[in-house]
N, C-alpha and C positions, 0 to 999 in steps of 0.2 A: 907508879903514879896512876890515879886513874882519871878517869876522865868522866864525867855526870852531868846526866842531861835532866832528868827527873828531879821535880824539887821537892819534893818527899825524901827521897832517897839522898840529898845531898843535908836537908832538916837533919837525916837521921845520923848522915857521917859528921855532921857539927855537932851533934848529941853524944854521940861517943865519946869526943873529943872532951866535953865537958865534965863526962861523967868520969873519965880520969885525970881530971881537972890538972888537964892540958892547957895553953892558952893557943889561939887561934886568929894567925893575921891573915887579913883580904887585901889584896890587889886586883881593885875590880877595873876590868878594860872593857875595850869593843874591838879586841885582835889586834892586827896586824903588828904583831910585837915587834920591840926595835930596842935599843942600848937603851932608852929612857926608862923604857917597862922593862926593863930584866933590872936596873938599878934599885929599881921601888919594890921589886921580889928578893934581892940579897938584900937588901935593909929589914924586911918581914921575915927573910929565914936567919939572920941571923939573932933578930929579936923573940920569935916565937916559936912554940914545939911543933906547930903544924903550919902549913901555909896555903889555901885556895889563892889561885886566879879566877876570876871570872872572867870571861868571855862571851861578850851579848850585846851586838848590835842595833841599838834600843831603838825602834821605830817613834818612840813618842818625842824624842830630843830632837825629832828633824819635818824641817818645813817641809810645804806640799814641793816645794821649788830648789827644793837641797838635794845632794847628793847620796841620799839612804842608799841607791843601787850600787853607784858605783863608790861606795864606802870600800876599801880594800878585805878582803876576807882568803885567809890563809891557815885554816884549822889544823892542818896536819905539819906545816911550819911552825906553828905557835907552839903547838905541842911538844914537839922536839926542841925549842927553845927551853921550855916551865920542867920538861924534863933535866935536859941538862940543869939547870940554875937550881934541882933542887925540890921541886913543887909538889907536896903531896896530892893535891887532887884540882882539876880543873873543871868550872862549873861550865857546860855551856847549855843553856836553857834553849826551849823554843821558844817564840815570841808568843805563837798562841797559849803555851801554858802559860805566858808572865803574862799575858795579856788576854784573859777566855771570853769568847762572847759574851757580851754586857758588861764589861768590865767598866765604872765609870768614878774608878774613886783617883785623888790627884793630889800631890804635894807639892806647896808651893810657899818658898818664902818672900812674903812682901816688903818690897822697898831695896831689894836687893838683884832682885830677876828680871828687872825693865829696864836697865840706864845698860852703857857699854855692847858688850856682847849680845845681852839679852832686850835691847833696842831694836839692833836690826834683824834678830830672831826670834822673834817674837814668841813666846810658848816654849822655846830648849830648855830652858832650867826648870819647869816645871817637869820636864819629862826625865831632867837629871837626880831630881830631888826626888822624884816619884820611884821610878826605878833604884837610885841609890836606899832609897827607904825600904822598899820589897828584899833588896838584897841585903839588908843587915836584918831584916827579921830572919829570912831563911837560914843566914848564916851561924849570925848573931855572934862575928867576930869580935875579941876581945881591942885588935886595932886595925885599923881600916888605911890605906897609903895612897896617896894621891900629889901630882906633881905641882911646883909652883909654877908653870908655866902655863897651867887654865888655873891662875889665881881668883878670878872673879867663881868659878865652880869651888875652888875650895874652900872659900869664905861663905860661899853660901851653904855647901854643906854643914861646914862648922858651926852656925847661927842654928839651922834644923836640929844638928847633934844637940846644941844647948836646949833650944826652946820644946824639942819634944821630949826630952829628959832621957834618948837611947844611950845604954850603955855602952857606948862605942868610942877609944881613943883616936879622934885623928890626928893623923900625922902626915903633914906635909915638906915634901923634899925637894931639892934644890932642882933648877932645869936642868938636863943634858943636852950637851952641844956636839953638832958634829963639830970636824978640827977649827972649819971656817967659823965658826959660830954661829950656826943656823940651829935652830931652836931644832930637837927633834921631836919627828911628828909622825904620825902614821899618813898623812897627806903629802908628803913632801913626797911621795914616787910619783905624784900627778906634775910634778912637776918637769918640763923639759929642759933641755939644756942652757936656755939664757933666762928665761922664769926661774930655773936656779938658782941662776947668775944675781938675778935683780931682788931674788927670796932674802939676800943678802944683805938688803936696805933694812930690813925689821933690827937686825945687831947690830948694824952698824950707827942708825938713830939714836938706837938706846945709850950705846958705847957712847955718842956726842953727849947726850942729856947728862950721862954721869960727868964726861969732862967740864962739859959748862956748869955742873954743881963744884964739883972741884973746885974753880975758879971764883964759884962764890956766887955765880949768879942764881937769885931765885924769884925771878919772874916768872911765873908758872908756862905765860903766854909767849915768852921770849923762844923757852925752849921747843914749846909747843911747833912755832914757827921756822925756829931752826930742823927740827926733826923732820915736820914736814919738808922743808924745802929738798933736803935731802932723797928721800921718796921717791916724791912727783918726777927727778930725773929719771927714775928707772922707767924703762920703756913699755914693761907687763903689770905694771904694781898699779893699785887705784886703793885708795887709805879710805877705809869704812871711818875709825875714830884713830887719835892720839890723844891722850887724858892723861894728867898728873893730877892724884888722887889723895887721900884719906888711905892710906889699908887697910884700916878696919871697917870705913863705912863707905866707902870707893864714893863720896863725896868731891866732885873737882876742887881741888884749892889754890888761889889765887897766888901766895907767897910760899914756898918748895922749904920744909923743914924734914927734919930725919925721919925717916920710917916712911916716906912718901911713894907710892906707886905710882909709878910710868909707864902704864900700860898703852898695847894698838892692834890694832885689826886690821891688816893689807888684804886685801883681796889679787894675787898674783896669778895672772893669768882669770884660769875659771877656780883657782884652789886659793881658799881663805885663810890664813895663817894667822896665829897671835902670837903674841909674846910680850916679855913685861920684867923690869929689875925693879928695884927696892932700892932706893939711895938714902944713904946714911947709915 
């Protein structure tokens, strides 16, 4: 496996790749690998002859007031994971190369990067879109893997893949759960022992909204309510949003029909957590 910081040098091992028209999947991260990201790397090596991770903590996806510093970073952990699982090469860039003095160009999809997530962070998906875009030119992976668990990122990605015409399939795969059902996340070690405890309230809402659909209710606000009420008991959790959506156009909707997303954003503790199912 190797490991590639220069993005030349890594242009050139995607080139190779093409010119013995190999195909070529990306698993692009920001480290601190965990069962979620090794899942989304066996679905890429068992689909394609070659397989990069990236690894690159993108300074543009994070507010002046976020946690860039203490994002988790474990390079020679990662590594030893994308080996075992298989990985032929690992991209990890420096910031000042993906980024060189005067750098002022920016990707951004409209109508989809300001409600939800990107409300209260204002500027992140432009930083996802912009970086996610640099890294499939350099790549210019045949499929690109990303999890449903930042569903609002993957649907914005997908609308960029449409509307700028890149050759890039994505594919998006189902969340990973630890045993309790807690979404995994490279944030979840900021979490201490009862902030764990309480991280518990994001599946355990969700799991309510699916039973009250069960049951037939589709009052969008009913559940909205119910979910909430559940939460606010938790003694560390404070609810940024709870939305039942559109998934195509994460528009909120009033009456809960199939293919609806129920997405939220807890803030637990000082660590922000999402997560989100699909009913019907």
């Amino acid at each position: 496996m190797k490991t590639i910081r220069n993005l030349k040098q890594m242009s050139g091992f995607s080139r190779q790749i093409k010119h013995r028209a190999k195909s070529l999947g990306l698993v692009p991260t920001m480290g601190a690998l965990h069962a979620g990201h090794l899942g989304l790397i066996r679905k890429a090596r068992k689909e394609n002859d070659f397989v990069v991770v990236s690894i690159f903590v993108n300074p543009v996806q994070f507010g002046p007031k976020e946690d860039l510093k203490n994002y988790p970073r474990n390079l020679k952990h990662d590594e030893k994971l994308c080996k075992k699982a298989g990985v032929d090469a690992v991209f990890y860039p420096d910031a000042a190369d993906m980024y060189p003095m005067g750098y002022k160009t920016y990707v951004e999809v409209e109508g989809f990067s300001d409600c939800l997530c990107g409300k209260s962070r204002p500027g992140h998906f432009k930083g996802v879109t912009t970086v996610v875009t640099k890294l499939f030119n350099i790549l210019q992976p045949d499929t690109a893997y990303f999890g449903q668990k930042d569903a609002q990122q993957a649907l914005i990605i997908k609308k960029m893949v449409a509307d700028l015409n890149i050759p890039v399939k994505v594919k998006v795969m189902p969340t990973l759960r630890e045993k309790d059902g807690l979404a995994m996340s490279s944030r979840n070690v900021h979490l201490n022992k009862q902030e764990r405890k309480d991280a518990l309230g994001l599946h355990q809402s969700l799991k309510l909204a699916r039973t009250l659909f069960k049951k037939g209710v589709r009052d969008s606000n009913k559940v909205i309510s119910v979910m909430k009420g559940l939460i606010v008991k938790k003694q560390t959790a404070k609810i940024d949003y709870v939305c039942v959506m559109d998934s195509q156009t994460l528009k909120p909707v009033k009456k809960i029909k199939n293919k609806c997303l129920v997405g939220l954003a807890v803030r637990v503790g000082k660590t922000r957590l999402i997560d989100n199912i699909i009913l019907g």
